[in-house]
C-alpha positions as CSV (number, residue, x, y, z in Angstrom):
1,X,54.1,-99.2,-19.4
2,X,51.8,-96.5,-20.4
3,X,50.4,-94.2,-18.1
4,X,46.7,-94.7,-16.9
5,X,44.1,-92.8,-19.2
6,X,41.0,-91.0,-18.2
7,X,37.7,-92.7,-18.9
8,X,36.0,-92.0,-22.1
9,X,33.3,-89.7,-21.3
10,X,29.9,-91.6,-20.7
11,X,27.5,-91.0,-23.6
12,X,24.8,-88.8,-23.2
13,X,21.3,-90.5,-21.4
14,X,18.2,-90.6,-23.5
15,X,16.1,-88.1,-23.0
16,X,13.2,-89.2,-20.7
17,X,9.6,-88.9,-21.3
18,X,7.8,-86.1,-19.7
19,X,6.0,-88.4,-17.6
20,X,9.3,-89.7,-15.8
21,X,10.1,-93.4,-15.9
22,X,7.3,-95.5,-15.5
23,X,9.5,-97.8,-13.6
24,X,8.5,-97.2,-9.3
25,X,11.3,-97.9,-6.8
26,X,10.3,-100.2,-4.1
27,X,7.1,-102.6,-3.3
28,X,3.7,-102.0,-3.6
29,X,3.5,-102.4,-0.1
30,X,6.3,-99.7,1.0
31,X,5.0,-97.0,-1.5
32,X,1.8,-97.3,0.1
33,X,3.1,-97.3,3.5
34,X,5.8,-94.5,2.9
35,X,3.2,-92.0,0.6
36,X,-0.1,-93.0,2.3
37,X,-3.6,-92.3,0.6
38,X,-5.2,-89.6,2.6
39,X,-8.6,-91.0,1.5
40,X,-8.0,-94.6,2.7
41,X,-11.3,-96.1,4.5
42,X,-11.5,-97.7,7.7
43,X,-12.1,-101.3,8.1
44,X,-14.0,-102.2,11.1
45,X,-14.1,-106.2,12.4
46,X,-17.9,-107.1,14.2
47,X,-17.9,-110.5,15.7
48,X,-17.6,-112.8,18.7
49,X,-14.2,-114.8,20.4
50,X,-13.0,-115.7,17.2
51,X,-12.8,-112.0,15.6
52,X,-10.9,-111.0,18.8
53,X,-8.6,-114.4,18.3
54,X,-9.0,-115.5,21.7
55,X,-6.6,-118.5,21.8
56,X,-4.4,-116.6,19.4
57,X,-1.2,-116.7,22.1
58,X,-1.0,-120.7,21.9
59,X,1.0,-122.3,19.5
60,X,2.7,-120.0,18.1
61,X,6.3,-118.3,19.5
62,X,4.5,-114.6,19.6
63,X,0.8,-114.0,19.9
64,X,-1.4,-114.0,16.3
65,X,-3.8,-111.6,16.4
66,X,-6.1,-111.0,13.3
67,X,-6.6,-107.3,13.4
68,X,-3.0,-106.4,14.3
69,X,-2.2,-108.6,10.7
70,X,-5.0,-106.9,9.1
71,X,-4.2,-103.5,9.9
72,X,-0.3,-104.0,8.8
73,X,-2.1,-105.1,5.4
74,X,-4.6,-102.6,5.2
75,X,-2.4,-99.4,6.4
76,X,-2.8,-96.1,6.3
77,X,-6.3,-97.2,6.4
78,X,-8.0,-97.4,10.4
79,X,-8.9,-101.0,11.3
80,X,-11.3,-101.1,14.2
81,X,-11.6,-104.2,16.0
82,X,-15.1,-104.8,17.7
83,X,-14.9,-109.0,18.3
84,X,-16.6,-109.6,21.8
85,X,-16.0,-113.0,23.5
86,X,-19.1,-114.7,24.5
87,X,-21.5,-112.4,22.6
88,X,-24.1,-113.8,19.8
89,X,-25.6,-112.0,17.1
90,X,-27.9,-109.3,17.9
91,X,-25.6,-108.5,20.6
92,X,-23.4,-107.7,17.3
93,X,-26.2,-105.4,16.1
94,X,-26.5,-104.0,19.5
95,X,-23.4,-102.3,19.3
96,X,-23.0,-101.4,15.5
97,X,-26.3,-99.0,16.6
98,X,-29.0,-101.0,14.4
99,X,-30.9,-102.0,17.5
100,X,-31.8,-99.0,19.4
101,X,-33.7,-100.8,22.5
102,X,-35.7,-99.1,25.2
103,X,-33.7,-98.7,28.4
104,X,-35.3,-98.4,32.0
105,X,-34.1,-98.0,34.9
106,X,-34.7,-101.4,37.5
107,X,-34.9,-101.5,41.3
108,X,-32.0,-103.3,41.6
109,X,-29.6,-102.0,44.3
110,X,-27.5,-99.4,42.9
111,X,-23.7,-100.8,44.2
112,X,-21.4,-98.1,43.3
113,X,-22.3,-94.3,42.8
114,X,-22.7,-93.7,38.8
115,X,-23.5,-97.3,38.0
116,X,-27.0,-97.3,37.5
117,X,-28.7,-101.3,36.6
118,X,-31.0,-101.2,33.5
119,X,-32.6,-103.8,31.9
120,X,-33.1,-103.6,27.8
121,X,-37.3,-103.9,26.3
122,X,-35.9,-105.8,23.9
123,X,-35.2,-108.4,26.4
124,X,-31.8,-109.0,25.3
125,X,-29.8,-110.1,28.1
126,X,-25.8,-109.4,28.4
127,X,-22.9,-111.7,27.6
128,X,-18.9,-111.9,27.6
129,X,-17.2,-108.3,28.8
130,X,-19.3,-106.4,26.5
131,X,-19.1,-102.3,27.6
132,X,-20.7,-100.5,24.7
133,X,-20.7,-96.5,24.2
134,X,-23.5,-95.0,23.8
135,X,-26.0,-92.4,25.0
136,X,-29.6,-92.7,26.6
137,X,-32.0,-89.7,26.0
138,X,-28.8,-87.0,25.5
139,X,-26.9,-88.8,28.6
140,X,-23.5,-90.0,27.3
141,X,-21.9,-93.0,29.2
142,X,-21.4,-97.0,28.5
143,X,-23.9,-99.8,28.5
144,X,-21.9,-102.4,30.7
145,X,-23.2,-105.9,30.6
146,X,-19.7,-107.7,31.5
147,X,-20.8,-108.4,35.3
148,X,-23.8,-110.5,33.6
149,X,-26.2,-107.6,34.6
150,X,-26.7,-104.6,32.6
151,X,-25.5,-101.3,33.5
152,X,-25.7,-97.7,32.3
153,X,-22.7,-95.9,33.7
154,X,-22.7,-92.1,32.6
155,X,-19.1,-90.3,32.2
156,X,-20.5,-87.7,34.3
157,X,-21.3,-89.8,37.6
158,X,-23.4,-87.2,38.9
159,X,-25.9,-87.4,35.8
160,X,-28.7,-90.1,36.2
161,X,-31.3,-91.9,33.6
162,X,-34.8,-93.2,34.3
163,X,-35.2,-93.9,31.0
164,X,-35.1,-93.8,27.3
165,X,-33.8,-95.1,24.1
166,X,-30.1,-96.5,24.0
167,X,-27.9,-95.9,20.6
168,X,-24.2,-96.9,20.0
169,X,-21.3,-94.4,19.8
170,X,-20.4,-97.5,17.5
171,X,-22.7,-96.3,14.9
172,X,-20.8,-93.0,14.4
173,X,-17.6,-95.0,13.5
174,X,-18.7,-97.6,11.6
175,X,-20.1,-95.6,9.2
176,X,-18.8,-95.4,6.2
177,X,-16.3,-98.1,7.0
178,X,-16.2,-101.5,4.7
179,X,-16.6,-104.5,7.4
180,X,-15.8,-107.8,8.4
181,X,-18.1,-110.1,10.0
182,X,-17.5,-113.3,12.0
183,X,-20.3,-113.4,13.6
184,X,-23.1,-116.1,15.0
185,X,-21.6,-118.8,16.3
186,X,-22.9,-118.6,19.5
187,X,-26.3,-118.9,18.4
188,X,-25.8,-121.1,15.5
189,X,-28.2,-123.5,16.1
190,X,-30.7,-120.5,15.3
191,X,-29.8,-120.8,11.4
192,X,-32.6,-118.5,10.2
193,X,-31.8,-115.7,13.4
194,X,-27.6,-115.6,12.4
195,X,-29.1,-115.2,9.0
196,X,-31.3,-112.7,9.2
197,X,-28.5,-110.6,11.5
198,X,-25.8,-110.8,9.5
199,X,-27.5,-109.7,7.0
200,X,-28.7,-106.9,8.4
201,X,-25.1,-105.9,9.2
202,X,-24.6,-106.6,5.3
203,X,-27.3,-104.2,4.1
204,X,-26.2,-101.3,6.9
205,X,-23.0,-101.1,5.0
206,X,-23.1,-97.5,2.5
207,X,-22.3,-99.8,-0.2
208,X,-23.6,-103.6,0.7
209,X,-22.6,-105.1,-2.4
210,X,-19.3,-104.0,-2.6
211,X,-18.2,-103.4,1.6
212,X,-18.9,-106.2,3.6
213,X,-16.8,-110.0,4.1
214,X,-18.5,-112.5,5.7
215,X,-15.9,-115.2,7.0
216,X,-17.7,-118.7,7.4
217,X,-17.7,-120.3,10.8
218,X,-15.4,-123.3,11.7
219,X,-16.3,-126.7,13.1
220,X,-14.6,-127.5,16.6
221,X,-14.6,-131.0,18.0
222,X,-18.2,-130.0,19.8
223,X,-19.4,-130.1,16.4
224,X,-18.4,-133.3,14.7
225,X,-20.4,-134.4,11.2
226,X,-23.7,-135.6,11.9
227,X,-24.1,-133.3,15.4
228,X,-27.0,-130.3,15.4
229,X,-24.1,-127.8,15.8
230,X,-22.3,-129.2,12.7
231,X,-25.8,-129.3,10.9
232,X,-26.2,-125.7,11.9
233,X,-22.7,-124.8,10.6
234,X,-23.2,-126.2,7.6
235,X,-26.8,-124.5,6.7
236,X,-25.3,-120.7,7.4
237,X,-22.0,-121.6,5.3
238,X,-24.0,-122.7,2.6
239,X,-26.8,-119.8,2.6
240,X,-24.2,-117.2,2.9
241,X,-22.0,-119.0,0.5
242,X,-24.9,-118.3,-2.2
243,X,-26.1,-115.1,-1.0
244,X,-22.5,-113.2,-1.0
245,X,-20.6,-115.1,-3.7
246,X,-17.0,-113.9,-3.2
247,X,-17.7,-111.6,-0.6
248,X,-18.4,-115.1,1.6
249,X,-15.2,-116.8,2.7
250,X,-15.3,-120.4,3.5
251,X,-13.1,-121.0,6.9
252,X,-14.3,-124.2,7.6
253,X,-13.2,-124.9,3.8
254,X,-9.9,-123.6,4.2
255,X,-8.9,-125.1,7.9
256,X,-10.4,-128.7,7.4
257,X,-9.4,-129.9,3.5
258,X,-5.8,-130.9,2.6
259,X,-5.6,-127.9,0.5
260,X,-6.5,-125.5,2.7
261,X,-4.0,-127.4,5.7
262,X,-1.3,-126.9,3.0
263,X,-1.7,-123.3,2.4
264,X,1.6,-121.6,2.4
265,X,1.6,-120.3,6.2
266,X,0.7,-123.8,7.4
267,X,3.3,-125.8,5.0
268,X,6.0,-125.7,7.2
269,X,3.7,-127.6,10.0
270,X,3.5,-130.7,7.8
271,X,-0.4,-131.5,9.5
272,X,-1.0,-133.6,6.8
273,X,1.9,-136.3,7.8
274,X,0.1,-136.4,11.3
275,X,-2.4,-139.0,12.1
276,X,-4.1,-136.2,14.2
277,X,-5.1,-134.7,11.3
278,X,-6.7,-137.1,9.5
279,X,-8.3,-138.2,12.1
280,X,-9.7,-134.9,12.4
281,X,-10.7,-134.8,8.6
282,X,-12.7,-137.9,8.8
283,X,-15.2,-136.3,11.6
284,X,-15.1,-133.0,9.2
285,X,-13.5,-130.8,12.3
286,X,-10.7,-128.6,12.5
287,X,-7.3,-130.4,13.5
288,X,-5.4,-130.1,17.0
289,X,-2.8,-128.5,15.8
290,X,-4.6,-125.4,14.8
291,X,-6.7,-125.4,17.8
292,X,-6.2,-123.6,21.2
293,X,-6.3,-125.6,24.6
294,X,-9.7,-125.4,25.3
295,X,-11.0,-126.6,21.7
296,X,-13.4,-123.8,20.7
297,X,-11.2,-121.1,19.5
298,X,-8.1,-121.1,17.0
299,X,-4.4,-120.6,18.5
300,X,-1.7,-118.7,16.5
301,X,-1.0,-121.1,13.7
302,X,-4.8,-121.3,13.2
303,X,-5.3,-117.7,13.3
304,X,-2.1,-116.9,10.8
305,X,-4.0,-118.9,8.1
306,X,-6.9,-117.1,8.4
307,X,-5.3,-113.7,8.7
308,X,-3.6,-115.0,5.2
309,X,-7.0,-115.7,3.6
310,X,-8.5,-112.8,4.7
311,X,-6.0,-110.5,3.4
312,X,-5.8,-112.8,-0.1
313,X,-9.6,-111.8,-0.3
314,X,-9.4,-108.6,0.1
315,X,-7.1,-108.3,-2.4
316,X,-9.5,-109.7,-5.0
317,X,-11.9,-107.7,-3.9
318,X,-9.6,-104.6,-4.3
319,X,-9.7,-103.4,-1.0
320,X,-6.2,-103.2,-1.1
């Protein structure tokens, strides 16, 4: 038996381009994550219970939250998440700094040292745990409205206001940023007032044609076809719809048609096989099975479909 012979010598490589190979190791996703752009821009969410997926721990074995799944798809960039339970649209513009209302001090009992009650001359009142940072005439500190009454607490609790114009630290931040807005449904039934607000939050943006997604609102069981909520709905969808093209994305499109119910991170729920769902369909509302206990907000499965659409849509738009 002959004894074993060296390999033949390999023969020599190609020379490669000067460039290097135009062939990249790895996904799109991990060369982004693992060589970050140092110019990536912050994405900051305005909004209501919805943007901060309230309901989003129902459902679903862990907790969906939309802004932890947008800022694995949008990272290195900075996703600030500003969604405010309760709140309704010019409290949205309250805190992005684009209402700059005239504080005054009340004579309400003061109750704790440093907590001073104010009331706002633009007569908004507070809703939901909103605690905005901000300053009034040079005086850092937060406008608290989550104990129903407004509040100016300064961060140095020996510093005191009378009076003076209120602006949002929020301002600061936001600029700059590209934004998503889910905002309004609290106030829907005031189509031409959620109009004229988001919009404003549209044209605030540095570029407004290019840095702002409005998400459409959804229908609950409160607002079956045929009801003034649903009515509502359906008027800012539409409008918004025509004004923002593919910068508008249609949620109530997406969680109440068979298409959308089919979409690949709700396929394995089979909703359509469930007389729930159809049943759902044929009042135009979103189905049980994406909704959280209490009926008004989205739980995890609900949320996961959305987070997928958003981040689809921000890939067309190229903001990833």
């Amino acid at each position: 038996m002959p004894s074993p012979q060296p390999a033949a010598p390999a023969a020599p490589a190609a020379p490669r381009p000067a460039g290097g190979t135009p062939s990249l190791s790895g996904t799109e996703a991990s060369r982004r994550l693992l060589a970050p752009e140092r110019d990536a821009r912050p994405l900051t969410l305005w909004g209501s219970s919805s943007m901060s997926s309230e309901g989003g721990a129902s459902a679903t074995p862990l907790a969906v939250r939309i802004h932890e799944h947008l800022a694995l798809a949008a990272a290195p960039a900075v996703v600030h998440g500003y969604g405010v339970g309760a709140t309704r649209s010019p409290h949205t513009l309250l805190m992005r700094g684009l209402d700059t209302p005239h504080l005054h001090r009340t004579d309400d009992p003061v109750t704790e040292p440093g907590r001073i009650p104010v009331s706002l001359g633009s007569g908004l009142t507070p809703s939901g745990r909103l605690r905005i940072p901000g300053d009034v005439a040079g005086v850092p500190g937060i406008l608290d409205g989550s104990e129903g009454t407004w509040l100016f607490v300064p961060d140095d609790p020996s510093a005191t206001v009378s009076e003076g114009i209120f602006r949002s630290a929020l301002a600061a931040i936001a600029e700059g940023s590209r934004q998503v807005l889910w905002m309004g449904k609290n106030n829907i039934r005031d189509v031409e007032g959620v109009l004229e607000d988001t919009q404003r939050m549209w044209d605030a943006a540095a570029d407004p044609s290019q840095d702002t997604l409005v998400l459409g609102q959804w229908p609950t069981p409160r607002d079956p076809i045929g009801s003034e909520t649903a009515d509502a709905v359906a008027a800012v969808n539409e409008e918004q719809q025509r004004r923002y093209g593919e910068h508008f994305l249609d949620l109530g499109g997406l969680l109440t048609s068979e298409e959308g119910l089919s979409c690949p991170p709700l396929a394995p729920l089979r909703l359509l096989e469930q007389a729930t769902t159809q049943r759902a369909l044929e009042k135009q509302i979103v189905p049980s099975g994406l909704r959280a206990p209490d009926d008004i907000h989205l739980n995890g499965w609900g949320n996961l479909a959305v987070s997928w659409a958003i981040v689809g849509r921000m890939r067309e738009l190229r903001w990833l």
